[in-house]
C-alpha positions, -999 to +999 in steps of 0.1 A: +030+853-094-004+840-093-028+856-066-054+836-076-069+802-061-076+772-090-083+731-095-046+714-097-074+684-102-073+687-136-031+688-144-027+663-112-054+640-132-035+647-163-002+635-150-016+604-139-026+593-172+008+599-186+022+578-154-005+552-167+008+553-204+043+548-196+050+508-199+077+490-183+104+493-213+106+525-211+113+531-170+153+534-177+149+562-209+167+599-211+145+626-202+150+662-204+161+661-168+199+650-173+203+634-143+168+614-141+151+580-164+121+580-168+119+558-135+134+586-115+109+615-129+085+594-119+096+589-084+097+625-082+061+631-091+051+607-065+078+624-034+063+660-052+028+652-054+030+637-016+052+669-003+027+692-018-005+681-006+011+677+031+018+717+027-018+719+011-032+705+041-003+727+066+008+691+073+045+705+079+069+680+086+095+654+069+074+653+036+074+695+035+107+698+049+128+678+026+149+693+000+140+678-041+180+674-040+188+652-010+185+622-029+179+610-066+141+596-064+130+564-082+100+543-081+091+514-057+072+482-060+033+497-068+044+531-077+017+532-101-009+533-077+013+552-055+015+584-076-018+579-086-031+582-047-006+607-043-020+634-072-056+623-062-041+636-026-030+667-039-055+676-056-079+675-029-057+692-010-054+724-023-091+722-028-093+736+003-096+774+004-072+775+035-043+758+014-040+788-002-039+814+025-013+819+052+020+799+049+034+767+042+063+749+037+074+728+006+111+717-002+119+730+030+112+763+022+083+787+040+064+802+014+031+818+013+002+796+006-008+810-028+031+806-039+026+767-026-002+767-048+016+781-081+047+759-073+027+729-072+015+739-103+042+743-120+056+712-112+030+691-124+030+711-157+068+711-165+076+673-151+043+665-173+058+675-202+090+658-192+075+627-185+053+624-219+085+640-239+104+608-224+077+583-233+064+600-264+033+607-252+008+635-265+005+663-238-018+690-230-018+708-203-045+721-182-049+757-193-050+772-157-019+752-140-001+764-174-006+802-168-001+795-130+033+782-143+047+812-167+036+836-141+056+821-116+083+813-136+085+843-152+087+858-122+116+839-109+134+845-139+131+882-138+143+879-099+182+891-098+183+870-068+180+840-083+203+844-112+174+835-137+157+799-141+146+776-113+161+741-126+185+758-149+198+789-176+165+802-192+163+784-224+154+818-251+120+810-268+105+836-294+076+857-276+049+844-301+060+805-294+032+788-277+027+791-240+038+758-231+075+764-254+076+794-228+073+777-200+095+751-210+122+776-218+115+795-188+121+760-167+161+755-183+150+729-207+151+732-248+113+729-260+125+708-291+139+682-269+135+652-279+151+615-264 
């Protein structure tokens, strides 16, 4: 896991051009998450990017305690400029050297504040690449927010407790495949996926 403080600016900025890019005919598409269109991912980002900078800012409360599973997320009238605010939020957030000491709470789980930090990370990176598989959109991620990601979901993987991936069974991806394909694989989904 990632002991170290960095910029979600960057990957949060990132996102929100892919948001931008996506165009109206394309809201009710598959995406690599099976139960969520592309209208849905993006209503995630925006409950995500919200419930993350609240625990960035130790703003604990509905936003932080809310599990991602109590309901299936969509998007709302202006939820453009909603997610948009939303990762500009977060990103300002965890600019704060305090957001990533001490704990927090995210998902309704309390976590320490560098942990926050590298979950926040990781789900900009991996619901990035969702989001511009989906649309068929180019995507880069931002180099630290990707290592911030295999580290922590490496480490969840290698966790008996957890009976391997976070969002699903560890997809296998050769060791020399590029970092994103491991992340992707370490998330549950299949790196060649494709809508």
């Amino acid at each position: 896991m990632t002991g170290q403080t960095f910029d979600l600016g960057p990957q949060a900025l990132i996102v929100a051009r892919l948001a931008d890019g996506v165009t109206d005919d394309v809201l009710g598409g598959a995406t690599p998450c099976p139960d969520y269109a592309v209208h849905n991912v993006l209503g995630h980002l925006t409950g995500l990017a919200g419930a993350f900078r609240d625990a960035g800012r130790k703003d604990l409360g509905p936003s932080t305690d809310t599990g991602p599973d109590t309901a299936v997320p969509d998007t709302g009238p202006g939820w453009r400029a909603a997610l948009a605010k939303a990762l500009d939020e977060l990103a300002e957030a965890w600019r704060d050297p305090a957001a990533w000491t001490g704990t927090t709470r995210a998902g309704g789980v309390t976590l320490p504040g560098a942990v926050a930090g590298a979950v926040a990370a990781d789900e900009l990176v991996v619901h990035g690449w969702d989001l511009a598989r989906a649309t068929g959109q180019e995507y880069t991620p931002d180099a630290a927010a990707l290592r911030a990601s295999y580290a922590f979901l490496r480490a969840a993987a290698e966790d008996p407790t957890r009976g391997g991936g976070i969002f699903g069974p560890v997809v296998p991806v050769p060791d020399d495949a590029p970092l994103l394909d491991r992340v992707i694989g370490l998330s549950g989904r299949d790196p060649g996926w494709k809508p």
